[in-house]
NUBADREN-426358 format. One record per residue (C-alpha): residue number from 1; residue in three letters; x, z negated, y negated. Coordinates in Angstrom, 1 decimal, always signed. Example, Ala and Ser with C-alpha at 12.3 -4.5 7.8 and 13.67 -1.06 7.14 Angstrom:
<rs>
k | r | east | up | north
1 | ALA | +12.3 | -7.8 | +4.5
2 | SER | +13.7 | -7.1 | +1.1
</rs>
This chain:
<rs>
k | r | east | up | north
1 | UNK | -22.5 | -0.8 | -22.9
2 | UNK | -23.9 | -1.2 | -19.4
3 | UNK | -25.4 | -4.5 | -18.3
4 | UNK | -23.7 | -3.7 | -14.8
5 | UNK | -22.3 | -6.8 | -12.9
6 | UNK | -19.3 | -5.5 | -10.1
7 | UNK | -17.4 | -7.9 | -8.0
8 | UNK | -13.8 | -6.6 | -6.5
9 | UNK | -12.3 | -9.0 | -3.6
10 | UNK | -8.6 | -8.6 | -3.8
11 | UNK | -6.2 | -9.3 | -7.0
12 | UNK | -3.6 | -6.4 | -5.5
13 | UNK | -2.7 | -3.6 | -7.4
14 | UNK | -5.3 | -2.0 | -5.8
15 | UNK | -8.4 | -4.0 | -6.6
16 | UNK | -7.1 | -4.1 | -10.0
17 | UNK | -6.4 | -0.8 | -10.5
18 | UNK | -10.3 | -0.2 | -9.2
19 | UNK | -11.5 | -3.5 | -11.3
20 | UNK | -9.9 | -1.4 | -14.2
21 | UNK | -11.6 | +1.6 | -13.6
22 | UNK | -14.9 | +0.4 | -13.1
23 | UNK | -14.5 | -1.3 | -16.4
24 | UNK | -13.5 | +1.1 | -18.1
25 | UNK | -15.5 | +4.4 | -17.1
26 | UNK | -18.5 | +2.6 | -15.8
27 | UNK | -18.7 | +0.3 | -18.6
28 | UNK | -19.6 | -2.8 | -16.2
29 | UNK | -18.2 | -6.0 | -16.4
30 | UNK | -16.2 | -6.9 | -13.5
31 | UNK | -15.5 | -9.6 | -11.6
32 | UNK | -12.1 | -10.1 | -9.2
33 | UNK | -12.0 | -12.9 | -7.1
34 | UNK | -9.0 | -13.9 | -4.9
35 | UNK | -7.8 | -16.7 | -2.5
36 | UNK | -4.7 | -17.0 | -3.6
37 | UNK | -3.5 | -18.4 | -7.2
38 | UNK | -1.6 | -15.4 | -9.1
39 | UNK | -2.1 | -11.9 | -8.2
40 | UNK | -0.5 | -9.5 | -6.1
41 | UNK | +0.5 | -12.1 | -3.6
42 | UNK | +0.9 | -10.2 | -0.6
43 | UNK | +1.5 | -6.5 | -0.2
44 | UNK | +1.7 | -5.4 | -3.8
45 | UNK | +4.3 | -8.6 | -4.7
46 | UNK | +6.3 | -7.4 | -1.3
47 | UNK | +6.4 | -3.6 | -1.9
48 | UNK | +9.9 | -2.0 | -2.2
49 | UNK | +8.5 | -0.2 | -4.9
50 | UNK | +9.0 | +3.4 | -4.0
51 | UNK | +6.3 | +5.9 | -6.0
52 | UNK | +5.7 | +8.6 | -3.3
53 | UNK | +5.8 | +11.9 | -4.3
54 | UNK | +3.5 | +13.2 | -1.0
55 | UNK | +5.8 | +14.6 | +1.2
56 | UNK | +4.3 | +13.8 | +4.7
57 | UNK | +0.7 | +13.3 | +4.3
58 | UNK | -1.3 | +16.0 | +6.5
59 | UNK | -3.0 | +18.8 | +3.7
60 | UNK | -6.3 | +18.0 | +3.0
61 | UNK | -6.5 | +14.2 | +3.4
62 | UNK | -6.7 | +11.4 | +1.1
63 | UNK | -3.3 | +10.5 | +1.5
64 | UNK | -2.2 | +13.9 | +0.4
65 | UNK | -4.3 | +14.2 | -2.3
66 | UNK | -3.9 | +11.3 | -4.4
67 | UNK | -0.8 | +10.4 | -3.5
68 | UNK | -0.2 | +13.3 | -5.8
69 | UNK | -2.8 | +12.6 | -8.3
70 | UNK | -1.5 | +9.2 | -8.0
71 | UNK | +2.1 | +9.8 | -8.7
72 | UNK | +1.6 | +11.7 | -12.0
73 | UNK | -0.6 | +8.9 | -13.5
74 | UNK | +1.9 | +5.8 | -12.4
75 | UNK | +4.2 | +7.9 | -14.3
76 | UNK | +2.5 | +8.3 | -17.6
77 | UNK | +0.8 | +4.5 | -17.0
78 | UNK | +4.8 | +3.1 | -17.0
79 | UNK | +5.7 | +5.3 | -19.9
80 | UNK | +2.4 | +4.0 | -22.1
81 | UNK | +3.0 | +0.2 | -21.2
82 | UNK | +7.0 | +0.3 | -21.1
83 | UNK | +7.2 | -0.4 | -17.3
84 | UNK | +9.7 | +0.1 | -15.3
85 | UNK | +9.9 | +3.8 | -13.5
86 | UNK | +12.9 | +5.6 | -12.3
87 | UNK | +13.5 | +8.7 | -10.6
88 | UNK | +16.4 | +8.3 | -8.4
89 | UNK | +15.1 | +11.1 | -6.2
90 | UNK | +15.2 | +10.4 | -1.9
91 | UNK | +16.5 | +12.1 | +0.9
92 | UNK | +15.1 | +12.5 | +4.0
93 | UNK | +18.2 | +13.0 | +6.5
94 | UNK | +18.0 | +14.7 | +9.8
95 | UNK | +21.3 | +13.2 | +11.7
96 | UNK | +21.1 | +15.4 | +15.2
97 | UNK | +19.9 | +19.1 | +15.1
98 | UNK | +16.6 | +18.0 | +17.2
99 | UNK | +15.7 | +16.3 | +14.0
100 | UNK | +16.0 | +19.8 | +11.7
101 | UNK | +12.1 | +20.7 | +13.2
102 | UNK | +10.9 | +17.5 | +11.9
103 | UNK | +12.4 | +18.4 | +8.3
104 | UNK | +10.9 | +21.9 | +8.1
105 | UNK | +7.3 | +20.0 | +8.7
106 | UNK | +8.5 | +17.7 | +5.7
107 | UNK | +9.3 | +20.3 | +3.9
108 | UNK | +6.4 | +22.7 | +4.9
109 | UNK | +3.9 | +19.9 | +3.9
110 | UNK | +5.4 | +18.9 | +0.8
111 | UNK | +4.6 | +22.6 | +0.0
112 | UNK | +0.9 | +22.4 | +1.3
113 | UNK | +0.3 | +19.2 | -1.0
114 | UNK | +1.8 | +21.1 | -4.5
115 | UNK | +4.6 | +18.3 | -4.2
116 | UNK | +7.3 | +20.0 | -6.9
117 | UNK | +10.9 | +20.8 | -6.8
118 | UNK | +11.2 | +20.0 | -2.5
119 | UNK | +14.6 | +21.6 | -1.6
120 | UNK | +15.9 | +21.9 | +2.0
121 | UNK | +19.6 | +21.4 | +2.0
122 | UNK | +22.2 | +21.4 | +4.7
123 | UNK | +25.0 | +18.7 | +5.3
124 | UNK | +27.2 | +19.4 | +2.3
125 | UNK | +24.0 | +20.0 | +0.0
126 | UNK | +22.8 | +16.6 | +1.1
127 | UNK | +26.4 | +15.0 | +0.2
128 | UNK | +26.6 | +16.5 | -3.4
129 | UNK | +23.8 | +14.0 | -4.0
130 | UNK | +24.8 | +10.7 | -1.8
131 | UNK | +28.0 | +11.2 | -1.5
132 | UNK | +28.4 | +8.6 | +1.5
133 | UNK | +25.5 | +9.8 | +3.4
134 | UNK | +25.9 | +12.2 | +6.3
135 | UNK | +23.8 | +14.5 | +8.4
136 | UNK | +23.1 | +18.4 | +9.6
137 | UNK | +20.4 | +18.2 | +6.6
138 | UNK | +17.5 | +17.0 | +5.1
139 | UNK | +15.2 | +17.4 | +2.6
140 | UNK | +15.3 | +16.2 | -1.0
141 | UNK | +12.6 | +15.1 | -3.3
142 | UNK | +14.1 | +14.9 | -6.8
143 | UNK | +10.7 | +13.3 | -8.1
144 | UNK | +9.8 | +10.8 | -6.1
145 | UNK | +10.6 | +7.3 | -8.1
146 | UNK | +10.6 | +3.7 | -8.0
147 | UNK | +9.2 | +0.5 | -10.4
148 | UNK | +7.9 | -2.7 | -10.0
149 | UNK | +4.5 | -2.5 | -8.8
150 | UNK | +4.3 | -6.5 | -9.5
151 | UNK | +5.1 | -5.7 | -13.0
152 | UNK | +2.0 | -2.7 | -12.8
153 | UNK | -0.3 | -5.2 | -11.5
154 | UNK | +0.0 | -7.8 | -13.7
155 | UNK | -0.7 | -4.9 | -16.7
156 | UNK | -3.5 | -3.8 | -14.5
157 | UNK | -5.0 | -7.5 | -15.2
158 | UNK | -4.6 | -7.6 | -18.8
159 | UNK | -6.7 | -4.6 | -19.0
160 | UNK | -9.0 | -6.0 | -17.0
161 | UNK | -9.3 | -9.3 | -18.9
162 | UNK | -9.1 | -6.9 | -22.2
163 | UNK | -12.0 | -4.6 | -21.1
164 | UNK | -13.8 | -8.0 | -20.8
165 | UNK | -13.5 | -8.3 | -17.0
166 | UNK | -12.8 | -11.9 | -15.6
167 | UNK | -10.2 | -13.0 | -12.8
168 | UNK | -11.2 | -15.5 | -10.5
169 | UNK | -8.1 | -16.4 | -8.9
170 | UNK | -7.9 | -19.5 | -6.2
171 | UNK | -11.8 | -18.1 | -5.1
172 | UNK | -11.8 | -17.8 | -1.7
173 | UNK | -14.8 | -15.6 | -0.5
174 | UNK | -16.6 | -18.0 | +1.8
175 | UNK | -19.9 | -15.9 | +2.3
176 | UNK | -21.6 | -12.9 | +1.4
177 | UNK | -25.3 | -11.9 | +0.8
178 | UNK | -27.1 | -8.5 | +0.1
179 | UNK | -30.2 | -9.1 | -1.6
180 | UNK | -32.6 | -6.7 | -2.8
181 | UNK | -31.3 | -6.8 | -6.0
182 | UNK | -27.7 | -6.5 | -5.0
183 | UNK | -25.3 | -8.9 | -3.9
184 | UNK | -24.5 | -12.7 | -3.7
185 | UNK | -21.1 | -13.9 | -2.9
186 | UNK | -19.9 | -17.3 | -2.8
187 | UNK | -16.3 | -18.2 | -3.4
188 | UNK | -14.4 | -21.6 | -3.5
189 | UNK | -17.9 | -23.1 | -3.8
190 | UNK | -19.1 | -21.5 | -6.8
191 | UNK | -22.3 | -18.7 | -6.5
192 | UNK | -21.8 | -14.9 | -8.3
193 | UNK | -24.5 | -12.4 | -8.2
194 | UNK | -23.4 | -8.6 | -8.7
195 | UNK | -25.4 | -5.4 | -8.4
196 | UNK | -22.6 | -3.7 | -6.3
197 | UNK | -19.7 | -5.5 | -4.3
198 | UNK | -15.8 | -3.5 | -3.6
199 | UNK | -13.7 | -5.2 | -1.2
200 | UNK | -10.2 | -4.5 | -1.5
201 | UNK | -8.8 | -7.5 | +0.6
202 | UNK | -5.8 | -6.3 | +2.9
203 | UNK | -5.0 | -8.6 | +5.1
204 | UNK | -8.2 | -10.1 | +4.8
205 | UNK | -10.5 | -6.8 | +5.0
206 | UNK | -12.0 | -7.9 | +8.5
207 | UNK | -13.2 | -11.9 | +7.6
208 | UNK | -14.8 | -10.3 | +4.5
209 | UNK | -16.1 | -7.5 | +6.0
210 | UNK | -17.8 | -9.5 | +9.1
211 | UNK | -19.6 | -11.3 | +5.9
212 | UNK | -21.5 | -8.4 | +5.4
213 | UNK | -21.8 | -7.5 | +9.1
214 | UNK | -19.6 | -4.3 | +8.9
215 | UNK | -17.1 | -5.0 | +11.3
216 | UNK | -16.6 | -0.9 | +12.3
217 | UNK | -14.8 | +0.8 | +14.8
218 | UNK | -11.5 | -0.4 | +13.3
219 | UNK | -9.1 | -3.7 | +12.5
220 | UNK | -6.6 | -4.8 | +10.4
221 | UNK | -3.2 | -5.6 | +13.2
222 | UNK | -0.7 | -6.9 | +10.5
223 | UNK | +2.7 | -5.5 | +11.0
224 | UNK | +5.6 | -7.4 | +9.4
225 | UNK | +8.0 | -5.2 | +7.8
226 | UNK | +11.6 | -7.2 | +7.5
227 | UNK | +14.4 | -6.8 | +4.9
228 | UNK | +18.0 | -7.2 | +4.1
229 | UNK | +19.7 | -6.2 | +1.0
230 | UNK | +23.0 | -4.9 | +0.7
231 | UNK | +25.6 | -7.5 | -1.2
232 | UNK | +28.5 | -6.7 | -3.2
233 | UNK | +30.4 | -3.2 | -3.4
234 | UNK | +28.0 | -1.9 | -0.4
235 | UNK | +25.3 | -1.1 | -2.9
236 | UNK | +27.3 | +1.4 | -4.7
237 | UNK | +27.0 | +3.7 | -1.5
238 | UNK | +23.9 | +4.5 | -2.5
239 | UNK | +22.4 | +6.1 | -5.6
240 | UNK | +18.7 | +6.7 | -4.7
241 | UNK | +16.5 | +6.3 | -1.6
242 | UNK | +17.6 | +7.6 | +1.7
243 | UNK | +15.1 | +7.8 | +4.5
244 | UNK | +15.1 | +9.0 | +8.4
245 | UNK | +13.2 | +11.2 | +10.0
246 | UNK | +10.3 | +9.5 | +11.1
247 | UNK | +8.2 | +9.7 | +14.0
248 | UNK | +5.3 | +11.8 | +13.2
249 | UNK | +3.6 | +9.3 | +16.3
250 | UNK | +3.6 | +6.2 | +13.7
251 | UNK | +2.5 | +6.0 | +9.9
252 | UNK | +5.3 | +4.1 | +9.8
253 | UNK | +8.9 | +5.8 | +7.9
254 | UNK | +11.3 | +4.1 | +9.8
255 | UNK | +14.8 | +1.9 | +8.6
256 | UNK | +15.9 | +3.3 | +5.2
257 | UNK | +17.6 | +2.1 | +2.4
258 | UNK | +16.1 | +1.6 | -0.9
259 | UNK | +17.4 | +1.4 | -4.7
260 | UNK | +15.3 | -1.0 | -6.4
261 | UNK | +14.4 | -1.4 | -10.6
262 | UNK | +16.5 | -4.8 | -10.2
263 | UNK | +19.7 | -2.9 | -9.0
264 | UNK | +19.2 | -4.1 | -5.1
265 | UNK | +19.5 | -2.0 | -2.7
266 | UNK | +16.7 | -2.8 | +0.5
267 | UNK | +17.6 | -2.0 | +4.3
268 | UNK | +14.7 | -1.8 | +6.3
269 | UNK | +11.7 | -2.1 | +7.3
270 | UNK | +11.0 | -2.5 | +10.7
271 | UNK | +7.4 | -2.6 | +11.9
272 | UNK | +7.0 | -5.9 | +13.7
273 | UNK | +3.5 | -6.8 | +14.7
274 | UNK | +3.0 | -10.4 | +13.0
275 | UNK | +1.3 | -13.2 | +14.5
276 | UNK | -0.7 | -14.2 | +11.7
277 | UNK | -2.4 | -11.9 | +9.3
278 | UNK | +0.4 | -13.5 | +6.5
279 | UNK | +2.7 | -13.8 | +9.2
280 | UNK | +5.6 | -13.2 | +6.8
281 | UNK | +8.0 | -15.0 | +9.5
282 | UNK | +8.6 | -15.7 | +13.5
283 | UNK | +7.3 | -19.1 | +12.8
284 | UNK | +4.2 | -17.9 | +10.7
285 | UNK | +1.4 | -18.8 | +13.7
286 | UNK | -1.8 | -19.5 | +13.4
287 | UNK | -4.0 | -19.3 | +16.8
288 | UNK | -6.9 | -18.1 | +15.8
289 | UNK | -5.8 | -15.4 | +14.2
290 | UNK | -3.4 | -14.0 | +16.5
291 | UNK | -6.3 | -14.3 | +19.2
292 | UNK | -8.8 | -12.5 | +17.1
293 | UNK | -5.9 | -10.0 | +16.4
294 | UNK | -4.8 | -10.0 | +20.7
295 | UNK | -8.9 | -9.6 | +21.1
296 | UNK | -9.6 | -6.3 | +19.8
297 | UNK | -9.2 | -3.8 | +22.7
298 | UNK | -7.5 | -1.4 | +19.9
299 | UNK | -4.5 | -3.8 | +19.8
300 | UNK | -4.5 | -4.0 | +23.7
301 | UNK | -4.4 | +0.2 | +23.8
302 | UNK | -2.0 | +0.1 | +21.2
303 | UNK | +0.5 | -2.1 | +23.3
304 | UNK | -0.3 | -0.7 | +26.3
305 | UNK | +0.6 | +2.9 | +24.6
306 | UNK | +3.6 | +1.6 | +22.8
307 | UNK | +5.1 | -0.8 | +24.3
308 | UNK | +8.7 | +0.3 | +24.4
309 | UNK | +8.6 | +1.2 | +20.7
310 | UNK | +7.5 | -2.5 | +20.1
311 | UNK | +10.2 | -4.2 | +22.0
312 | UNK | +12.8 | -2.2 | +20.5
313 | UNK | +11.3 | -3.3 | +16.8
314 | UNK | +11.6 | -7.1 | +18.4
315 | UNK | +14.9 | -6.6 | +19.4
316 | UNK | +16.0 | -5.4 | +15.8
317 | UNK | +14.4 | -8.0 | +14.1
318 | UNK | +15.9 | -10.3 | +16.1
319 | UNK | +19.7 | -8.6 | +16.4
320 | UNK | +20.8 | -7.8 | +13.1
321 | UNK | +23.8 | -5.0 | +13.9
322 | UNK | +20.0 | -3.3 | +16.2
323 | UNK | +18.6 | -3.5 | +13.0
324 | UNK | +21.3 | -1.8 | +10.5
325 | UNK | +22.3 | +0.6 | +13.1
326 | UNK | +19.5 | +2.9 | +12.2
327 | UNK | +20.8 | +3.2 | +8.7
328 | UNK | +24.2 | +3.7 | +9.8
329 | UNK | +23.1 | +6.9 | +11.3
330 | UNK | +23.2 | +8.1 | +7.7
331 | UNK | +25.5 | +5.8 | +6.1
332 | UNK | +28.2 | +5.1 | +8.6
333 | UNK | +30.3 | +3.0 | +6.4
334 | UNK | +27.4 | +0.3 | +6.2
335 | UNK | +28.5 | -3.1 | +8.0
336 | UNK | +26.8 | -5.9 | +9.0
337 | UNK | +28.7 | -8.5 | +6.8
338 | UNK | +27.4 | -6.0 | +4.0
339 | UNK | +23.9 | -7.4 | +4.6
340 | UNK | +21.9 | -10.6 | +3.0
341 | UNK | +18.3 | -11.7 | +3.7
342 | UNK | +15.6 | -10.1 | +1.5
343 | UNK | +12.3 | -10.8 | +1.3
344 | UNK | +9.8 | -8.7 | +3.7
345 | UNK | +6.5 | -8.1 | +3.5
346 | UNK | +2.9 | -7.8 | +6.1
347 | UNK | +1.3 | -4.2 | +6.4
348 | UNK | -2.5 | -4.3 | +6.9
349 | UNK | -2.6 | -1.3 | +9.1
350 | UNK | -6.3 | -0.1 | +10.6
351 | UNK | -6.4 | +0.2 | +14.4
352 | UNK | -8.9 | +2.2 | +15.7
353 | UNK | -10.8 | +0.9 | +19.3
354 | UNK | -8.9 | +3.3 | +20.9
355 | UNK | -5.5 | +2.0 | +20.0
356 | UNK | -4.9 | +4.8 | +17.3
357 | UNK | -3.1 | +3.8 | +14.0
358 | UNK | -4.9 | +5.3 | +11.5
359 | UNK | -3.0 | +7.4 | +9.0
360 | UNK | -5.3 | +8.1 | +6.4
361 | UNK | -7.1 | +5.9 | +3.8
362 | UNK | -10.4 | +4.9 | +5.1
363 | UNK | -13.3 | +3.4 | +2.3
364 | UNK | -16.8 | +3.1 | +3.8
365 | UNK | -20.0 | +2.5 | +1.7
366 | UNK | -22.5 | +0.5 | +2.9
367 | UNK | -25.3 | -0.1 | +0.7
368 | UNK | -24.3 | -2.3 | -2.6
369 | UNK | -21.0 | -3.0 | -0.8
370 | UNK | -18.0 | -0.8 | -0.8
371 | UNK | -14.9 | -1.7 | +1.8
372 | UNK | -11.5 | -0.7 | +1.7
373 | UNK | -10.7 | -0.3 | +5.4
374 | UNK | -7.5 | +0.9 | +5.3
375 | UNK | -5.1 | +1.4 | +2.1
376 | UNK | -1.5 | +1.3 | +3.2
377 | UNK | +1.7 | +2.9 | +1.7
378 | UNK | +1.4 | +5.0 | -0.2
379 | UNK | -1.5 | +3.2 | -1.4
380 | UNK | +0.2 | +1.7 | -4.6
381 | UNK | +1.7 | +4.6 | -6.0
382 | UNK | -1.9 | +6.4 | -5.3
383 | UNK | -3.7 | +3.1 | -7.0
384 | UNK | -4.8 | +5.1 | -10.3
385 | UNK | -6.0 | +7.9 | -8.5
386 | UNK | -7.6 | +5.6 | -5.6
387 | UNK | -9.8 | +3.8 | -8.5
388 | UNK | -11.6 | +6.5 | -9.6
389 | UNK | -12.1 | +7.8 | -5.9
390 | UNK | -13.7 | +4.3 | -5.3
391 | UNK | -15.3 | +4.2 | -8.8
392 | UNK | -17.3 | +7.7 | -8.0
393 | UNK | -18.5 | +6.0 | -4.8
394 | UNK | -19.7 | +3.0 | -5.8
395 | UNK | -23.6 | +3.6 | -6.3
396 | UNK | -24.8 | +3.9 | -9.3
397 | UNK | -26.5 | +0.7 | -11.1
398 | UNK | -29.7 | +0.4 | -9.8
399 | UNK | -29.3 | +2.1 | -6.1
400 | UNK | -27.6 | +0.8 | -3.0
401 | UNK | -27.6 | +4.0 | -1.3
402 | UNK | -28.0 | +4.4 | +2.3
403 | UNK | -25.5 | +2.6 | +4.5
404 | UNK | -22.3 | +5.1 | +5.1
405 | UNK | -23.1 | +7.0 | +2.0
406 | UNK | -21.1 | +8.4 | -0.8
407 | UNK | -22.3 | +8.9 | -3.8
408 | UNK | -21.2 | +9.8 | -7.2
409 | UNK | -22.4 | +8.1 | -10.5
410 | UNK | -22.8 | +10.0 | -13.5
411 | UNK | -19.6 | +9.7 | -15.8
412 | UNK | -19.9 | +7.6 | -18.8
413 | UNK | -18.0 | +7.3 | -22.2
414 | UNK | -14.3 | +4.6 | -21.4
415 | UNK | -15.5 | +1.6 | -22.8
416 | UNK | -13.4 | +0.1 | -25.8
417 | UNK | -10.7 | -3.0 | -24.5
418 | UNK | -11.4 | -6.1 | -26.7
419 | UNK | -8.7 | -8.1 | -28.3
420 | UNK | -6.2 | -9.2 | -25.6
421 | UNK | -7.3 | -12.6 | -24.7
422 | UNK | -4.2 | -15.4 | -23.5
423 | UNK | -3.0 | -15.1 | -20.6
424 | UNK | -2.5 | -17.5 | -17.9
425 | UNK | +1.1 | -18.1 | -16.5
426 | UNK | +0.0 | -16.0 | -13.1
427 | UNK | -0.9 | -12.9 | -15.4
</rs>
């Protein structure tokens, strides 16, 4: 057993998918410490809980890679721990001919990234399988799923707590120390010394990352993606997942509509730039954050770039028949009094200082310290496969390795869990 000691900042599905990891192949025991008091409070607990098959990423990059790898072990995860996982298949629906070219770069990436069973269909092809969906085509991926990532992260965390890792929740990270030795961090007032440090924070990447003085050439801009659900006999006009063709500018997919485990069906989201990093409404402000957020010359290039895109996402969120006429395109018989309020959710999206969104994930190692720069959609369904990618990076016990380096530790024997241990009511 090693006598490794890793802290992991962020009770997601994603710092407990890499918690999990780290216990289990490293043999270390792990720490996760969050702010808030039960886990997956932000984006994992406001995901529509699609599982991506990899359909869009560009060939060759992260994305693409273990959004795929991801997939096929969120499938046989669910299936060993009785979790939710259905696949209800989606369609991606070109509504105007212009839109066909963007469908054949669907389809000729889905190709690239080994994604199976991708077929190109044409209006009545696409209406054998949502019968009140319309379109000139669109592309249909048969595999791609849905489940409760809540549900996943909670099971991540008893594995955690069963491989003898601890959960630290209500432990806000207030500082951050590299020592010779490794790495102090002090949360909700209390010291913890690890030999190597993985922050996984989301919305919070850029407070902890200025801890450690590795601010970057990026920041998190939250985007607030905003729901409705449909009510009543509306739901039963759609089977699966129906999505647009989206704008190969954004890393955003645009309005669709979303079958969920719990029999809802989601409209949206929009892509809203919050005013607060947990700006979860129009009246979520806090100054100091939207100033530090306004302050980055990324976000400034951004607007300056996109500003018509932006006021047409305002004016949706704010006009409800703007908002649900993008779904309409594709399921005409939709109406407005079909729609109820549904719970949305912040994106922690990486801008780059020249204003670029950027698409892929981004994890820099710098010394002891690994940070998770940017982990968006499809970052969940890829949260197995993300783990070990972070695991193999995270130095090996005893070396920091040089700042911006990756290295790879040697593999060791999965530890054996312990006896489950009780649960508190957040897990």
């Amino acid at each position: 057993m090693s006598s490794e000691r890793i802290g992991v900042v962020g009770a997601g599905i994603l710092g407990l998918a890499i918690a999990r990891e780290l216990a289990r192949e490293r043999g270390a025991t792990v720490t996760v410490l969050d702010k808030e008091d039960r886990i997956a409070a932000h984006q994992t607990g406001h995901n529509s809980g699609v599982v991506h098959a990899g359909i869009y990423y560009t060939p060759g990059s992260l994305k693409a890679k273990l959004c795929r790898e991801g997939m096929a072990m969120m499938r046989a995860y669910c299936a060993e721990h009785s979790l939710p996982y259905d696949e209800v298949g989606k369609l991606v629906i070109a509504t105007t001919p212009a839109e066909r070219a963007g469908l054949r770069r669907i389809a000729e990436r889905a190709r690239a990234n080994g994604v199976a069973d991708v077929a190109v269909l044409d209006g009545l092809g696409l209406r054998e399988i949502e019968p009140n969906a319309v379109g000139v085509g669109a592309v249909h991926s048969p595999r791609t799923a849905i489940t409760d990532f809540a549900a996943v992260a909670r099971r991540f965390a008893a594995d955690v707590e069963e491989l003898g890792g601890g959960l630290r929740l209500s432990h806000p990270v207030q500082a951050i120390r590299e020592t010779s030795s490794g790495v102090q961090v002090r949360a909700a007032g209390q010291d913890f010394t690890f030999d190597k440090l993985v922050v996984c924070a989301g919305l919070g990447t850029d407070a902890v990352a200025k801890m450690v003085g590795r601010s970057g050439e990026m920041r998190i801009v939250p985007f607030r993606g905003e729901f409705q659900k449909l009510t009543g006999s509306a739901k039963d006009l759609v089977k699966g997942l129906i999505y647009p063709v989206p704008d190969p500018r954004y890393p955003f997919l645009g309005v669709h509509l979303t079958r969920r485990v719990d029999g809802d069906v989601l409209v949206g989201p929009n892509a809203v730039m919050a005013l607060a990093y947990e700006g979860y409404s129009w009246g979520r402000i806090v100054p100091s954050e939207l100033r530090d957020i306004l302050a980055w010359e990324g976000t400034r290039r951004m607007a300056l770039k996109h500003w018509r895109t932006g006021l047409s996402e305002v004016y949706g969120s704010l006009i409800k028949e703007a908002f649900l006429a993008g779904a309409r395109r594709f399921v005409p018989a939709l109406s407005v009094s079909d729609l109820a309020p549904a719970t949305g959710g912040v994106r922690a999206q990486a801008v780059a200082r020249d204003g670029g969104l950027l698409d892929d994930f981004a994890i820099d190692v710098h010394g002891p310290v690994v940070l998770v720069r940017n982990a968006p959609s499809p970052a969940a369904t890829s949260s197995l496969a993300i783990a070990k990618h972070v695991a193999a990076v995270v130095p090996p016990a005893g070396r920091g390795g040089p700042q911006g380096a990756q290295g790879a530790p040697e593999p060791r024997e999965p530890r054996e869990p312990r006896e489950p241990r009780e649960h508190g009511k957040n897990h």
